[in-house]
C-alpha positions as CSV (number, residue, x, y, z in Angstrom):
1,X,170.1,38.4,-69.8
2,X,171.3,41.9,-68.6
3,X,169.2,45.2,-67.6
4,X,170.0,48.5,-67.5
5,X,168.6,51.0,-65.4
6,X,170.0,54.1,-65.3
7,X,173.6,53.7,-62.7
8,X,171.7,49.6,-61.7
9,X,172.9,46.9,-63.8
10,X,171.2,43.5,-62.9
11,X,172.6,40.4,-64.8
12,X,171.1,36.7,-64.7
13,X,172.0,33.3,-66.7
14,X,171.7,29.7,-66.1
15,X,175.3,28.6,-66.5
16,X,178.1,30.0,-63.6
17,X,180.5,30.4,-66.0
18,X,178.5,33.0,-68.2
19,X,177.9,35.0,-66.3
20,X,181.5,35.2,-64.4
21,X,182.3,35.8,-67.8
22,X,179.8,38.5,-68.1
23,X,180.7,40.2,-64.9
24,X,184.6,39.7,-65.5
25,X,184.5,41.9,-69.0
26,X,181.9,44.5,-67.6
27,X,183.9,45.3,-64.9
28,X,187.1,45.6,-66.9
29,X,185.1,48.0,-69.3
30,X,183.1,50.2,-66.9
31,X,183.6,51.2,-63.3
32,X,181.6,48.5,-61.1
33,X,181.1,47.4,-57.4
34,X,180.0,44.0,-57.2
35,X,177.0,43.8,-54.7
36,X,176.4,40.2,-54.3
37,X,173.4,38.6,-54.6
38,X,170.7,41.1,-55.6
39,X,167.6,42.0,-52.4
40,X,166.3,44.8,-54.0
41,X,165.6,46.5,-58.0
42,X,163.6,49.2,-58.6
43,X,161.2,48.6,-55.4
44,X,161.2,44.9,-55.9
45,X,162.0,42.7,-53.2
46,X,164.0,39.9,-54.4
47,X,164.6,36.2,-52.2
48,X,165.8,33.2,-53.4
49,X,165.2,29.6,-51.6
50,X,165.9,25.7,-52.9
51,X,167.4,27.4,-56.5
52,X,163.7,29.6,-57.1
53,X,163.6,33.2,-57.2
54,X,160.6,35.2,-55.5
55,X,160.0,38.5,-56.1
56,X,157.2,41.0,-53.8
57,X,156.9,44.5,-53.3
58,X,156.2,43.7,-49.6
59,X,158.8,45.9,-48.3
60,X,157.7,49.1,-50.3
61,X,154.0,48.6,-49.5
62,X,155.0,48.7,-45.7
63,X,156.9,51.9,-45.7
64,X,154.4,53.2,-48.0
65,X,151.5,52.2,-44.9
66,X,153.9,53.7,-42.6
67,X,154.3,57.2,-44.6
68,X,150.9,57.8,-44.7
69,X,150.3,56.4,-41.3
70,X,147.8,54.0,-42.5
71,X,149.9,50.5,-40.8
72,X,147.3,50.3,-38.5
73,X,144.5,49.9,-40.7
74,X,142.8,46.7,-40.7
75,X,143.2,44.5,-44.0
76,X,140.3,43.2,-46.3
77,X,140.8,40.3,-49.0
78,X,139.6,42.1,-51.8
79,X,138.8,46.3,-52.5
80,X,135.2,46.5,-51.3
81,X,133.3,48.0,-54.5
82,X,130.3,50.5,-53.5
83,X,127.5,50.5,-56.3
84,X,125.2,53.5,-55.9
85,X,123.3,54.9,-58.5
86,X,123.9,58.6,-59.0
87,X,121.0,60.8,-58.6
């Protein structure tokens, strides 16, 4: 599977070979730097560990408390919805 995104090309496949192969003709086609092991697409914070893939946006919610200086603020399980009736 590839993806495209603008100048970020992000490619996956469950055999090594593919997708050496892959890589191998895309970078004889195009102009490419190899990057490693992808951390980061589009916001998304990506990890691997024991062969699974996690994915969070933990990283971009923490910058986005520290931009609006709200870091500090203490955290709640769930929204807390307000019902009042309007008069």
């Amino acid at each position: 599977m590839a993806c495209l995104c603008v100048d970020d090309l992000m490619y996956v496949g469950t055999s090594k070979d593919m997708v050496a192969g892959f890589k191998t003709t895309m970078m004889k086609e195009f102009e490419m730097t190899n990057l490693g092991l992808m951390r980061y697409f589009l916001d998304i914070q990506v990890n691997s560990f024991l062969g699974k893939i996690f994915i969070s946006q933990e990283k971009y919610v923490t910058d986005l408390l520290k931009k609006f200086n709200t870091s500090e603020c203490k955290p709640v399980a769930s929204p807390m919805v307000v019902n009042e009736k309007l008069q």
